[in-house]
C-alpha positions in Angstrom: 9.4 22.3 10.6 10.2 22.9 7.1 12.5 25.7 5.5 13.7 25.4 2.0 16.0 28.0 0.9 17.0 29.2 -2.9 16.7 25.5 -3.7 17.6 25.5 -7.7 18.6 22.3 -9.7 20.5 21.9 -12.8 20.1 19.3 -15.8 23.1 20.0 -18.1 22.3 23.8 -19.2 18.6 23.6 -18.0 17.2 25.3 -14.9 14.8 23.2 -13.8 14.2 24.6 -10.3 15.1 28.6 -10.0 15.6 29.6 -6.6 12.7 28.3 -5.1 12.3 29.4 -1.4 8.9 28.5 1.3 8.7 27.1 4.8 5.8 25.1 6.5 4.9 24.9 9.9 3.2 22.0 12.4 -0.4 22.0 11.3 -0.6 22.9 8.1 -1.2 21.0 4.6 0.5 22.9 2.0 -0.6 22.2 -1.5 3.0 22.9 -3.9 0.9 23.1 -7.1 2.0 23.4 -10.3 1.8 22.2 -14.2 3.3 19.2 -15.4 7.2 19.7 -15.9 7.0 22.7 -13.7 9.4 21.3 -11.3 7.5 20.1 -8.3 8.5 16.5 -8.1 12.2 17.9 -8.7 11.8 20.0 -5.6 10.4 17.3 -3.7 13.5 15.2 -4.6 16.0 17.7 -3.4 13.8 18.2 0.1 13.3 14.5 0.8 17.2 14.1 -0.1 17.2 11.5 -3.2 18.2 14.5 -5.7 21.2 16.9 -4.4 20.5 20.3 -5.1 22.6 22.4 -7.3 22.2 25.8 -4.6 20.1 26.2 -1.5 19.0 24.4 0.8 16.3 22.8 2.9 16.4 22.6 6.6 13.6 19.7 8.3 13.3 20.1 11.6 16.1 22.3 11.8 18.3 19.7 9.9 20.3 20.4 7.1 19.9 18.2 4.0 22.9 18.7 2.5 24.9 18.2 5.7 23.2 16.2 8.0 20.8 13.9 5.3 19.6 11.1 8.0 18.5 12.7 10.7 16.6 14.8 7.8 15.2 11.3 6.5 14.1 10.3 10.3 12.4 13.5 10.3 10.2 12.6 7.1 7.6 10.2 5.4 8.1 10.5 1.6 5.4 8.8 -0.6 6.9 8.9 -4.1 4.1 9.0 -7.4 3.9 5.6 -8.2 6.0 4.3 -5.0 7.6 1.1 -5.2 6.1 -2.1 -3.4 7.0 -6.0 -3.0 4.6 -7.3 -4.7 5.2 -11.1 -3.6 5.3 -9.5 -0.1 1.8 -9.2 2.2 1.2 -5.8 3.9 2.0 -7.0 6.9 5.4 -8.4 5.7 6.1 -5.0 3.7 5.4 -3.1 6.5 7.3 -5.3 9.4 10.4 -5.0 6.7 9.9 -1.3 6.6 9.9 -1.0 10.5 13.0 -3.4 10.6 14.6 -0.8 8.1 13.3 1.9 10.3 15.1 0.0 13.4 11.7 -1.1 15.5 11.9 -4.7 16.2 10.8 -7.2 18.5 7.2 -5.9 20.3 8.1 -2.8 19.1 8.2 -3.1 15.3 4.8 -5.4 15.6 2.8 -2.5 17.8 4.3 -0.6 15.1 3.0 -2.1 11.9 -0.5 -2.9 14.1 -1.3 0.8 14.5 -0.2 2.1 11.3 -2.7 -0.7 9.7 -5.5 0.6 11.5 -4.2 4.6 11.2 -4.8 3.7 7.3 -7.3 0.9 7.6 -5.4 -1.8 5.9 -7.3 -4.1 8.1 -8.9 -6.1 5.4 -6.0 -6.9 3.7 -3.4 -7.1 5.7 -2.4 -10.6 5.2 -3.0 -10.1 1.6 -0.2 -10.2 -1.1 0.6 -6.5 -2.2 0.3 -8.0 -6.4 -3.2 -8.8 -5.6 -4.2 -5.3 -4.3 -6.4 -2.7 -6.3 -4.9 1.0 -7.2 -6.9 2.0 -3.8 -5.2 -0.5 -1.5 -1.7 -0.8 -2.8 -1.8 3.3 -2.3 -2.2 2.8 1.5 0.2 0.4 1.7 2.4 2.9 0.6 1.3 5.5 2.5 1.7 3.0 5.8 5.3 2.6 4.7 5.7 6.4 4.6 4.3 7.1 8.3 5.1 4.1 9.6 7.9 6.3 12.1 5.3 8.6 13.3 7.4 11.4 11.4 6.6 15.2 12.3 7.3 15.9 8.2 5.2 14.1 5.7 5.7 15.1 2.1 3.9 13.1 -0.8 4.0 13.5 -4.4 0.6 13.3 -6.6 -1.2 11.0 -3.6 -4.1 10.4 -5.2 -3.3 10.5 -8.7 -5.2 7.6 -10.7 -7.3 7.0 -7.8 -11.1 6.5 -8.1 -13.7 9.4 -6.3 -14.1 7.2 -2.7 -10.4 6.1 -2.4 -9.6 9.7 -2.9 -12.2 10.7 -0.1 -10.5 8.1 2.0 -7.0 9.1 1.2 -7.8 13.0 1.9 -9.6 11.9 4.7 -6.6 10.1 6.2 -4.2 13.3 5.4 -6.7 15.7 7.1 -6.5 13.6 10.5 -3.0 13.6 10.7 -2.3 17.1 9.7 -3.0 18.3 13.1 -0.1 16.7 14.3 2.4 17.1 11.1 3.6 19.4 9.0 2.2 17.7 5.4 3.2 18.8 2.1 1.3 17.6 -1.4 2.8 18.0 -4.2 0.1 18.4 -7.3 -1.4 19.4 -10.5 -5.1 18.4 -9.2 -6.8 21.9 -8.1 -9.5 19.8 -6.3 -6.7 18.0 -4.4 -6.2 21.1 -3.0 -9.4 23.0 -2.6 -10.5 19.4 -0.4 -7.4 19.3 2.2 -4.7 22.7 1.8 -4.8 25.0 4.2 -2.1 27.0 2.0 -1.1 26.9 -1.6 2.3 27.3 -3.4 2.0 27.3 -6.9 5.2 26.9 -9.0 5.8 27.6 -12.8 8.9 27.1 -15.3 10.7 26.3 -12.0 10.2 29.5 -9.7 7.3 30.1 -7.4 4.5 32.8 -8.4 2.1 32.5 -5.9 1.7 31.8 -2.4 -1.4 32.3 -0.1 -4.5 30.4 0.8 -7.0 29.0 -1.4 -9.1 31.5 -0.5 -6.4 34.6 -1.4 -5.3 32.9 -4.5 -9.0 32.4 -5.9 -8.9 36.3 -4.7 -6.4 36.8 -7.9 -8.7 36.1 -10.3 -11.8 37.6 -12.2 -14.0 34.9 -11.4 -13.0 34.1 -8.0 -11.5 30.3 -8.7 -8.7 28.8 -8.3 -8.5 27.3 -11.8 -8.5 30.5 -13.4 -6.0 32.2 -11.3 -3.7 28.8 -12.2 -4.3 29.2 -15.6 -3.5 33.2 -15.5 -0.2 32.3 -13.4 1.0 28.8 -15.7 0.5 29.9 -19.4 2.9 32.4 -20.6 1.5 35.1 -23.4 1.4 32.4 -26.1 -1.0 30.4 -24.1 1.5 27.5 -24.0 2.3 25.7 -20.1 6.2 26.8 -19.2 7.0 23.4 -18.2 
């Protein structure tokens, strides 16, 4: 479902993503994990098509991004860190312009936006201005907009950063029931984030990957048998500094 290939990214002279290569398949949640500036969101940006990559490539659903970038975009739900709303707009009125976007109108677009409000139970507020929501509810919104096409890629980038303990439940709740049916990837710096809902684990460093396995191999790398200490042992370099 998802093949990325050498990806590597240029800022002026600095590397900032070094040949990173991984693929995910239907069914699993894979947790790209990684230290702040290590170059996660940067790899999310080149997959998902808003930053071109400098070399490589990544293939969604067989698509090329470089070469054929919509049908990659029909292919995927992106949820940005920090995505953007209307705030003035309700979620019913954000989402019903996102399935207009997405080119379901009529019965269509409205069966659209119905389900996707109960998929992430938006119910309560779905004639509610998006200004007025708390962190909790103006997430979901977001997340609605991002699988509001039923797409077999979902990719999201620090989900439930900022969130309080039960909307994070309820957000990791909501990725676990979809990730049957999708190919999810979550980019993060949260260990627990990935402990709760990964079923595998990339963890990226100073742009290039260093690990890849399950939780439960990865936790295998390290004296104590956790994954915070086999993080740590993979993100600091000898002067106990992060790379990013």
């Amino acid at each position: 479902m998802l093949e990325v290939d050498g990806l590597r990214k240029y800022f002026g002279p600095n590397e900032a993503v070094r040949g990173v290569s991984f693929r995910a398949d239907k069914g699993e949640v894979l947790g790209f994990l990684g230290p702040n500036g290590a170059g996660k969101t940067t790899t999310m940006r080149m997959i998902t098509g808003f930053l071109p990559p400098s070399a490589g490539t990544a293939r969604v659903c067989g698509h090329d991004v470089g070469t054929d970038p919509v049908a990659v975009k029909r292919c995927l739900g992106y949820l940005p860190e920090n995505a953007p709303a209307y705030d003035s707009m309700t979620v019913t009125d954000f989402l019903r312009f996102g399935a207009g976007i997405r080119g379901f109108r009529g019965k269509v677009g409205r069966d659209r936006v119905d389900e996707t409000v109960v998929t992430c139970r938006l119910e309560q507020v779905r004639h509610q201005a998006i200004g007025t929501l708390s962190k909790g509810y103006r997430q979901r919104t977001c997340f609605a907009q991002a699988v509001l096409h039923d797409p077999p890629v979902l990719i999201m980038d620090e989900p439930t950063d900022g969130l309080d303990p039960n909307q994070k439940h309820l957000v990791r709740e909501m990725i676990q029931d979809m990730a049957k049916e999708k190919t999810i990837i979550i980019s993060t710096h949260i260990l627990e984030e990935v402990e709760a809902v990964c079923s595998r684990c990339v963890i990226i460093s100073h742009g290039e990957i260093v690990a890849n396995g399950t939780p439960d191999e990865l936790k295998a790398q390290s004296p104590s048998g956790t994954l915070a200490e086999t993080f740590r042992m993979l993100t600091l370099d000898k002067e106990g500094e992060n790379h990013g």
